[in-house]
C-alpha positions as semicolon CSV with decimal commas, in nm:
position;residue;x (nm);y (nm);z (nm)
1;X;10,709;9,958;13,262
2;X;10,613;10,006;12,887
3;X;10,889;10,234;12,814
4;X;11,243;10,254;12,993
5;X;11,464;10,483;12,794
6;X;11,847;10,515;12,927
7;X;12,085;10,747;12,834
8;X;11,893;10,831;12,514
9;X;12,091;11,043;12,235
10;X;11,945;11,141;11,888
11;X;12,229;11,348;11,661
12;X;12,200;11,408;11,298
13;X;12,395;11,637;11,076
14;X;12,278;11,953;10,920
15;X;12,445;12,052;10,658
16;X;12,817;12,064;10,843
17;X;12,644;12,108;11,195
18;X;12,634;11,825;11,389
19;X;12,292;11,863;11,604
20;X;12,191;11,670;11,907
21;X;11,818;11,683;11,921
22;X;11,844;11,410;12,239
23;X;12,124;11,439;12,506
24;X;12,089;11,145;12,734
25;X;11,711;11,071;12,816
26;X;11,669;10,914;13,104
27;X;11,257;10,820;13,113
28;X;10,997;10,584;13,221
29;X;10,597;10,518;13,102
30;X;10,391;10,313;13,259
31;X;10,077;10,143;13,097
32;X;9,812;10,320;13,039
33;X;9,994;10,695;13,150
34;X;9,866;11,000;12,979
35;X;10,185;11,180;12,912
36;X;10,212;11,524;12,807
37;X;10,572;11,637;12,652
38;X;10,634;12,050;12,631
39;X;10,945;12,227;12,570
40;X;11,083;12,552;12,412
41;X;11,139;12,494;12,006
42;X;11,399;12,260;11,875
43;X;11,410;12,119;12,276
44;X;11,364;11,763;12,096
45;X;11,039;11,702;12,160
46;X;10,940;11,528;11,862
47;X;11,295;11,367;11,845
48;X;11,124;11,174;12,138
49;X;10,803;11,098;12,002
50;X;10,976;10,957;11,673
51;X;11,182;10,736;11,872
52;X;10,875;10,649;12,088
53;X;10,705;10,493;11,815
54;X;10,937;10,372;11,618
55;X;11,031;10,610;11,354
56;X;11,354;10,678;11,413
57;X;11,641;10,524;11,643
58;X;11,874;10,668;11,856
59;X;12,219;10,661;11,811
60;X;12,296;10,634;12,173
61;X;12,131;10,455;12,485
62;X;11,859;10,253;12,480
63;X;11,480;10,260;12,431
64;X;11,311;9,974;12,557
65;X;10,921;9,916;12,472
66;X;10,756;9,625;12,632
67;X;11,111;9,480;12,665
68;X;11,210;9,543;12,326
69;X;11,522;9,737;12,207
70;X;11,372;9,957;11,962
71;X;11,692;10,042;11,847
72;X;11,794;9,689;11,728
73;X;11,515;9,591;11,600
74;X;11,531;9,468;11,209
75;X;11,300;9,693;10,965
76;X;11,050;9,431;10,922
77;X;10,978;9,418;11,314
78;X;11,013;9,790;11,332
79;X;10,701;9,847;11,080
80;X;10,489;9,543;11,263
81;X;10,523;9,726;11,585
82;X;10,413;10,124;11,450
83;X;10,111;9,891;11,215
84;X;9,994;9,698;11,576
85;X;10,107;9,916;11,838
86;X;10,051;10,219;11,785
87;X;9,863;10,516;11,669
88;X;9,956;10,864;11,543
89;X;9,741;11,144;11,566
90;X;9,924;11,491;11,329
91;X;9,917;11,864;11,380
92;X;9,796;11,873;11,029
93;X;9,577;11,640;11,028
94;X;9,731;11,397;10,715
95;X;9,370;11,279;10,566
96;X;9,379;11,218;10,184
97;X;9,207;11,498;10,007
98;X;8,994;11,259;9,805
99;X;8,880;11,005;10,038
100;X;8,596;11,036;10,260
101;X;8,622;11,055;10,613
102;X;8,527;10,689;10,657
103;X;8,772;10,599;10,355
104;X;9,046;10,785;10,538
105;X;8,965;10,584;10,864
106;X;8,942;10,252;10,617
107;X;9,267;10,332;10,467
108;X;9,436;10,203;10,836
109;X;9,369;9,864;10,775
110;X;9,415;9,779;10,420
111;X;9,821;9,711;10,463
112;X;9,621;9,443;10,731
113;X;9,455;9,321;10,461
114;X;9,097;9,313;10,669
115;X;8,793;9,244;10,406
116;X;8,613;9,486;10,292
117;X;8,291;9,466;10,485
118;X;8,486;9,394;10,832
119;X;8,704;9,717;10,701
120;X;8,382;9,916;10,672
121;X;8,233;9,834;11,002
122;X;8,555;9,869;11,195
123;X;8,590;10,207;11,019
124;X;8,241;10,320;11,121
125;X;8,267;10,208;11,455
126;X;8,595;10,422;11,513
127;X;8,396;10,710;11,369
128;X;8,085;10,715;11,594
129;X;8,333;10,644;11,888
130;X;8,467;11,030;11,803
131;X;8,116;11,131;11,758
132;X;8,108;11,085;11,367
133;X;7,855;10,855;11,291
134;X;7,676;11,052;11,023
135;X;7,967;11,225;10,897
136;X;8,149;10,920;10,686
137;X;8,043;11,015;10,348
138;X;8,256;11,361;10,363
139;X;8,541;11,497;10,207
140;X;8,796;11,614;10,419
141;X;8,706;11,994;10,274
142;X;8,355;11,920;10,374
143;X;8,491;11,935;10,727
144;X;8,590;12,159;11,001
145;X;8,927;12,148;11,168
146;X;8,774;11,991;11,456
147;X;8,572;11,713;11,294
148;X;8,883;11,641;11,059
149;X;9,086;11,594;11,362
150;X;8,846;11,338;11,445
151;X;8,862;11,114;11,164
152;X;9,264;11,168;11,258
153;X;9,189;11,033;11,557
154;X;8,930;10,755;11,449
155;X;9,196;10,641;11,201
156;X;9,416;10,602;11,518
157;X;9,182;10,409;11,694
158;X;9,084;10,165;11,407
159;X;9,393;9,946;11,459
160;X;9,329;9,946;11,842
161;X;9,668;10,026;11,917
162;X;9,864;9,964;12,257
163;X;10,011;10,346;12,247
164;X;9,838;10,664;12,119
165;X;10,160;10,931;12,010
166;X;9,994;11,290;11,911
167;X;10,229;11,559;11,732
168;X;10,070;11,913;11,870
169;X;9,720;11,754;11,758
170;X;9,535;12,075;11,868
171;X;9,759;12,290;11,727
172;X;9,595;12,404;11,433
173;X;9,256;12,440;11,617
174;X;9,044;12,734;11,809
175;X;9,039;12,696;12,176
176;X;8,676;12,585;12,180
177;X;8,782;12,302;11,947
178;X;9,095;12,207;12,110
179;X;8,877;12,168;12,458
180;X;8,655;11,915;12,239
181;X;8,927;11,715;12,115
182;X;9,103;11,689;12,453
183;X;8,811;11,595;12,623
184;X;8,748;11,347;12,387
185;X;9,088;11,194;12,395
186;X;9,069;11,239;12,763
187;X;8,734;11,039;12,784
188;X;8,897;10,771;12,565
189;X;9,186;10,733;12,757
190;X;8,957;10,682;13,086
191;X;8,770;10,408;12,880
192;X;9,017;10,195;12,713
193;X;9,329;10,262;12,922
194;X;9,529;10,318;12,630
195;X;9,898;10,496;12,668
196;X;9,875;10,866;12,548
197;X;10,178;11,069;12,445
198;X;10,127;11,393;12,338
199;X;10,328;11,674;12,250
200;X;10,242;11,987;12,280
201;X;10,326;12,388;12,307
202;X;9,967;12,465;12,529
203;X;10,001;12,423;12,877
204;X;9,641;12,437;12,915
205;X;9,659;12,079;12,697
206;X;9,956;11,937;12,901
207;X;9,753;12,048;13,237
208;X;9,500;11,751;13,161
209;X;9,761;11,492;13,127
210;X;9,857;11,248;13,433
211;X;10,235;11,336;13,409
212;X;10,426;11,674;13,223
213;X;10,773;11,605;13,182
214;X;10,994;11,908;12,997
215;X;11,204;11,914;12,756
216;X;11,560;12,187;12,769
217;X;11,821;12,135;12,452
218;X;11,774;11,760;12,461
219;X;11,719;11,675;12,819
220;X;11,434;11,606;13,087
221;X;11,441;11,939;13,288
222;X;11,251;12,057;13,535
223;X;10,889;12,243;13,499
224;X;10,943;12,640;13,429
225;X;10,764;12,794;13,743
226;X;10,518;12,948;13,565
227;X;10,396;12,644;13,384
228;X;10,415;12,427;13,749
229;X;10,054;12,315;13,779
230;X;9,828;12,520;14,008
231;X;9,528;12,245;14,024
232;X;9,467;11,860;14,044
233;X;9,561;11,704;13,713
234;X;9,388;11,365;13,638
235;X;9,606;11,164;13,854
236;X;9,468;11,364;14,096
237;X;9,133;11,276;14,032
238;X;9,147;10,929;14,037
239;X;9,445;10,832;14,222
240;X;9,657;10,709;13,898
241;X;10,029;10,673;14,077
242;X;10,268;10,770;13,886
């Protein structure tokens, strides 16, 4: 398994509340599962992505990834696994106003240090793999919700991560655009057998993922009836066990 998570709590303080945003998360990911996470607000949702890649750490359990206690890992190892492993793809998209779109995609590797002209071709070929070859030399504003999305996800891909984790990454888009970006990271999941993690509110989203699990004040619940799928998912399709 890539991720075994046991008895996984997340509580923080607010103000002189204590809130539990995790209550005991019991979970397992296989390589190369497209998982989609849904849940009513505040359920913890992305309390688990956080802690999925890295950005936070329980305070109770344990979340192993590829073996490795997140949890006790030092900083330094912490920040080497979110640079190498994975790849985060935002509601709001995140691109710097200023830089182009393949500047924004570029801007991935510098903290790697890569050379400027391997930079610039690694960049472009993440861009024409979302179907941005000739749109590099754009500002963000230049963009439409759907094509900045790409460049999120391009930038995601640049690093060729192990894991892709999305925060509601159609959420801010028209339905015709949020079919284009799932089918596109659909079609890259087929192709490069990445992990996919993505939260989300849409069930129509969450239908195209090989496993839904759900999310109830902290813990792994079962699927509300009226979000149980009615037709094949992608497992389905191609016989991906799970």
């Amino acid at each position: 398994m890539l991720y075994e998570l046991t008895d996984v709590a997340k509580r923080y303080t607010q103000g002189r509340k204590l809130v539990e945003a995790l209550a005991g998360v019991d979970l397992t990911i296989a390589d190369g599962e497209f998982i989609a996470v849904q849940g009513s607000t505040g359920s913890g949702k992305t309390t688990l992505l956080q802690l999925l890649g890295a950005l936070d750490r329980p305070t109770g359990g344990r979340t192993l990834y590829d073996g490795r206690d997140l949890g006790k890992l030092g900083e330094g190892d912490l920040a080497e696994l979110r640079s190498h492993a994975f790849g985060f793809i935002f509601q709001a998209f995140n691109l710097i106003p200023t830089f182009t779109a393949q500047e924004n995609v570029e801007a991935a590797l510098v903290p790697w240090r890569v050379a400027g002209d391997e930079r610039r071709t690694r960049a472009r070929s993440a861009l024409a793999r979302v179907g941005l070859a000739e749109r590099g030399h754009h500002l963000p504003s230049e963009l439409s919700g759907g094509e900045q999305q790409r460049v999120g996800i391009a930038r995601a891909l640049v690093r060729e991560p192990r894991v892709i984790l999305g925060d509601e990454p159609t959420g801010n888009l028209d339905e015709r655009t949020r079919d284009d970006i799932i089918g596109l990271l659909e079609s890259l999941w087929r192709e490069r057998g990445q992990t996919v993690v993505l939260v989300t509110h849409d069930t129509w989203v969450a239908s195209r993922a090989s496993r839904r699990i759900w999310l109830e004040d902290g813990r792994l619940a079962p699927l509300p009836e009226e979000d149980a799928p009615e037709h094949a998912t992608i497992d389905d399709e191609i016989g991906l066990h799970v």
